[in-house]
BAFI-3210 file (N, C-alpha, C; in Angstrom, 3 decimals, decimal comma, padded with zeros to 6 digits):
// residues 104
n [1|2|3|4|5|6|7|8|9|10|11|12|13|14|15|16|17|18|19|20|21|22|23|24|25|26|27|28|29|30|31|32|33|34|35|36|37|38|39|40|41|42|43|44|45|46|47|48|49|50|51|52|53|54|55|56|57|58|59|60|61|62|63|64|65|66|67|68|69|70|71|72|73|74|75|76|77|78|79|80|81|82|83|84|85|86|87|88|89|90|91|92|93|94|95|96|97|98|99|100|101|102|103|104]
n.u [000,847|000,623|002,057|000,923|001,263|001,597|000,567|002,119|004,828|005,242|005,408|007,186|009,412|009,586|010,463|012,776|014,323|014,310|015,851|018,213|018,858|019,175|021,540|023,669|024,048|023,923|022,167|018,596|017,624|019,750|019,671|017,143|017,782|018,777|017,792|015,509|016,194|016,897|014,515|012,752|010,897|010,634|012,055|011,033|008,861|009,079|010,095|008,117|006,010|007,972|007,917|004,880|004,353|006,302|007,883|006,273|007,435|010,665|012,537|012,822|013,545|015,174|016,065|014,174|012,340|012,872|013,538|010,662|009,892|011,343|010,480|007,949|008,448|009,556|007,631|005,784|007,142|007,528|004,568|004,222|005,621|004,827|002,145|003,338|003,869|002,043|000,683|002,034|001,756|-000,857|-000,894|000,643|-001,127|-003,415|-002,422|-001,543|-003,973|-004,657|-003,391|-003,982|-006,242|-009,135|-012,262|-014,742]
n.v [-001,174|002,430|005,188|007,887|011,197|014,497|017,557|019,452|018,393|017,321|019,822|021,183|019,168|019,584|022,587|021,721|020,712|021,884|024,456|023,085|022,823|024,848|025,969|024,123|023,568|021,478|018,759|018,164|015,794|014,635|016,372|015,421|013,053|013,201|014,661|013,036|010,461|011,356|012,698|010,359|009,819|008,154|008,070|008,673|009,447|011,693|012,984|013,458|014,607|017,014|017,505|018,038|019,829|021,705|024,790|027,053|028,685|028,101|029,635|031,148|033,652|032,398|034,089|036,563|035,744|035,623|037,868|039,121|037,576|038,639|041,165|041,333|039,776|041,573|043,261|042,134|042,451|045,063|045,419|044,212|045,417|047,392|046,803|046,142|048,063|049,374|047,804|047,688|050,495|050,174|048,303|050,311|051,857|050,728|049,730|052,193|052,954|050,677|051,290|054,033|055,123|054,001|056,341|055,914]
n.w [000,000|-000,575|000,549|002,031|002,124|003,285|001,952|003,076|003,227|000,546|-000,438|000,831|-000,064|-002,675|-002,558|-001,480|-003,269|-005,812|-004,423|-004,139|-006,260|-007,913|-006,041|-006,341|-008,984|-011,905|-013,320|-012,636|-011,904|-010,494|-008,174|-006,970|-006,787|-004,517|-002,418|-002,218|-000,506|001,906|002,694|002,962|001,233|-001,966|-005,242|-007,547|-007,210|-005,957|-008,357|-009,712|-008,124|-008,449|-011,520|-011,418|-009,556|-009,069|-009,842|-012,579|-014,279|-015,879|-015,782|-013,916|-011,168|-008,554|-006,837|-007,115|-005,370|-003,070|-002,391|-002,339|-000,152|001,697|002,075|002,711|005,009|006,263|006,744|008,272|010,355|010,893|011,665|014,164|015,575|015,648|016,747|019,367|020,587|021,320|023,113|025,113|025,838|026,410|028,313|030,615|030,647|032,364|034,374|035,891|036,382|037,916|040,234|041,692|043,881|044,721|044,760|047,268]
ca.u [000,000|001,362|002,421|000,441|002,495|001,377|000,983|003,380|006,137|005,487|005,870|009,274|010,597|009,745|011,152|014,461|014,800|015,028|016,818|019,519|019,083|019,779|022,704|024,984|023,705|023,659|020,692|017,202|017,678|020,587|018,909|016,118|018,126|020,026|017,043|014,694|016,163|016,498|012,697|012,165|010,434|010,856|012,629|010,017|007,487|009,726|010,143|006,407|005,893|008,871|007,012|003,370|003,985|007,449|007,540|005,945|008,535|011,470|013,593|012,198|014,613|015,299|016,499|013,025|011,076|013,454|013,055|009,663|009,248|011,906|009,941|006,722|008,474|010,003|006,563|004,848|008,183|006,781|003,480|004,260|006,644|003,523|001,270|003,901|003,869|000,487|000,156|002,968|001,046|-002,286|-000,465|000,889|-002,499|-004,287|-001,567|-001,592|-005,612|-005,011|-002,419|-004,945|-006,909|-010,836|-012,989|-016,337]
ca.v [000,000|003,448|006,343|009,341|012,026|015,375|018,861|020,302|017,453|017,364|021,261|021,372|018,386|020,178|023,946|021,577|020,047|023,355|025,298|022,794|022,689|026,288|026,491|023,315|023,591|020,121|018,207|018,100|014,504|014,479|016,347|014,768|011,547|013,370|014,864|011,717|009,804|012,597|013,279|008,977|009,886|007,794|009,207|007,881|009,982|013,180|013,749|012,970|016,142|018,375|017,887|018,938|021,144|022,509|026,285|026,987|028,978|027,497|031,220|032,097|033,997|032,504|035,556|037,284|035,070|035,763|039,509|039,176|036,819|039,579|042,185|040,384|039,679|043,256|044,472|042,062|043,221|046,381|045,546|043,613|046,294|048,319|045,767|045,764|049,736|049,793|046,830|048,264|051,498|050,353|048,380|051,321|052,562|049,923|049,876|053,367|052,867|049,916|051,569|055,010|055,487|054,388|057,297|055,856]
ca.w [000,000|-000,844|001,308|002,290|002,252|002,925|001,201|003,429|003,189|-000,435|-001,381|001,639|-001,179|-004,125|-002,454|-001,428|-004,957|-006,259|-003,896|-004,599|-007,707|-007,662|-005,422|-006,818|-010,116|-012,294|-014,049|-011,603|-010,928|-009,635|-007,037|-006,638|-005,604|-002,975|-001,567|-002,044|001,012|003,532|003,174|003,056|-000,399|-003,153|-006,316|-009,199|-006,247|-005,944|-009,412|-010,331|-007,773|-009,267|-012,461|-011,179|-008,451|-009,334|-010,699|-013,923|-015,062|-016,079|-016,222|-012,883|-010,479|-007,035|-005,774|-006,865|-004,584|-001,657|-002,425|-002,253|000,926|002,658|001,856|003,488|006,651|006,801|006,654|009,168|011,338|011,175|012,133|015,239|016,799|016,133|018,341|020,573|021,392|021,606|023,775|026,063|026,131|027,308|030,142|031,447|031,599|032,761|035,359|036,649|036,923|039,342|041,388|041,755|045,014|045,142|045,610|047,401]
c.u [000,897|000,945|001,853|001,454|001,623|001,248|002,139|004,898|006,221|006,130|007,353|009,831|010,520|010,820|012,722|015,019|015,486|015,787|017,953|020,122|020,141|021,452|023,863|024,693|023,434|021,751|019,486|017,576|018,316|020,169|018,175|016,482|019,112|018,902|016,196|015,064|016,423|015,691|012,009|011,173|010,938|011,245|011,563|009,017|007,772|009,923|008,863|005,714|006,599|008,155|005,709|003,124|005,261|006,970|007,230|006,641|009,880|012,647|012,913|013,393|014,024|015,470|015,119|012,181|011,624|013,810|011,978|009,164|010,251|011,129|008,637|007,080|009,117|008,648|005,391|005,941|007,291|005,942|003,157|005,060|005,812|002,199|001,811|004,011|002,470|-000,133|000,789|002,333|-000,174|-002,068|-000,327|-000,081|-003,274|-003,711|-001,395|-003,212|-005,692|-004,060|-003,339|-005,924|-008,347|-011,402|-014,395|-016,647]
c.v [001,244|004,193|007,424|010,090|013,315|016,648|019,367|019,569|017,548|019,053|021,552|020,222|018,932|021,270|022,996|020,573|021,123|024,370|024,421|022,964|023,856|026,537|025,469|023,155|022,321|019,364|018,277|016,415|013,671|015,008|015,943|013,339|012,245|013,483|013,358|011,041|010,606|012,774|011,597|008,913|009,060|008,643|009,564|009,290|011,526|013,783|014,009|014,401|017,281|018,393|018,797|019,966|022,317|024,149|026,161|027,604|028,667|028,558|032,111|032,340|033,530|033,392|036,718|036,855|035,627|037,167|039,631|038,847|037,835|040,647|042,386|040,472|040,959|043,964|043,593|041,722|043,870|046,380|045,390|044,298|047,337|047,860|046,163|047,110|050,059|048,897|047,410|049,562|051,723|049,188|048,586|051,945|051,932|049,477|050,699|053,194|051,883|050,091|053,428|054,444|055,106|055,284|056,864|056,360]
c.w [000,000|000,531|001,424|002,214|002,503|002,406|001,707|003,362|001,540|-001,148|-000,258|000,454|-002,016|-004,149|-002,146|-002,731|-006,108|-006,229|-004,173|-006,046|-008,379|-007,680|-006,016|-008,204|-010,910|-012,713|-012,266|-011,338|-009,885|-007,763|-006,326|-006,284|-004,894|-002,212|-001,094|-000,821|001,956|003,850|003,492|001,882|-001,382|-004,458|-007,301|-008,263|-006,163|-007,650|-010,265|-009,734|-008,234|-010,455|-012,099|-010,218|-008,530|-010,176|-012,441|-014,603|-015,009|-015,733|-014,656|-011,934|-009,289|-006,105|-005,932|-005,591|-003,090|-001,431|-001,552|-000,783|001,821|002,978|002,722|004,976|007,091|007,330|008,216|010,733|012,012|012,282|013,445|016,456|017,059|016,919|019,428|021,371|022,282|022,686|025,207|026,827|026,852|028,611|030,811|031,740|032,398|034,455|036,172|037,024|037,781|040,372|041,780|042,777|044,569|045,393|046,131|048,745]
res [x|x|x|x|x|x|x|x|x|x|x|x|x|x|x|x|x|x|x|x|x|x|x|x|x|x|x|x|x|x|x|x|x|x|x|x|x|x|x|x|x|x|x|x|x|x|x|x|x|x|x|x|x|x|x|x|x|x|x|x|x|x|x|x|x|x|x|x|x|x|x|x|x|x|x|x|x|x|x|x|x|x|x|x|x|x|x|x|x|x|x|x|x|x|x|x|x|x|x|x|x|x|x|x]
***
């Protein structure tokens, strides 16, 4: 009986088929039997996914994507140092209002 595998194990083998692919350069299969037993994937199974789930463009820049995904976490940086003021801020109030005198 075959192997479940799931989405997220399958698209981490596809993104590390490619990123090698990338970085040591050489044919795709070669990769795809290095990676194949690190993930416990079958090869015939990993390259059956680099075909159908792999990038559709062939001429696509790696270094765009990792622009892109910097750019993303720069911005939900941002966002979270701006939670974090604001969270800080209504502690200190919420803090001075339970250190303040009862008037009844």
């Amino acid at each position: 009986m075959p192997k479940k595998f799931s989405a997220e194990t399958r698209d981490r083998a596809v993104r590390m088929v490619y990123d090698r692919q990338a970085l040591e350069g050489g044919p795709r299969a070669e990769s795809i039997r290095a990676v194949a037993p690190q993930l416990g994937v079958g090869v015939e199974t990993l390259r059956i996914w680099c075909n159908r789930y792999g990038p559709t463009d062939a001429h696509a820049d790696p270094q765009e994507s990792l622009e892109q995904e910097n750019r993303r976490l720069r911005r939900e940086l941002a966002e979270s140092r701006r939670a974090n003021e604001i969270l800080k801020a209504a502690s200190a109030f919420f803090a001075a209002e339970l250190d303040r005198p009862t008037t009844k």
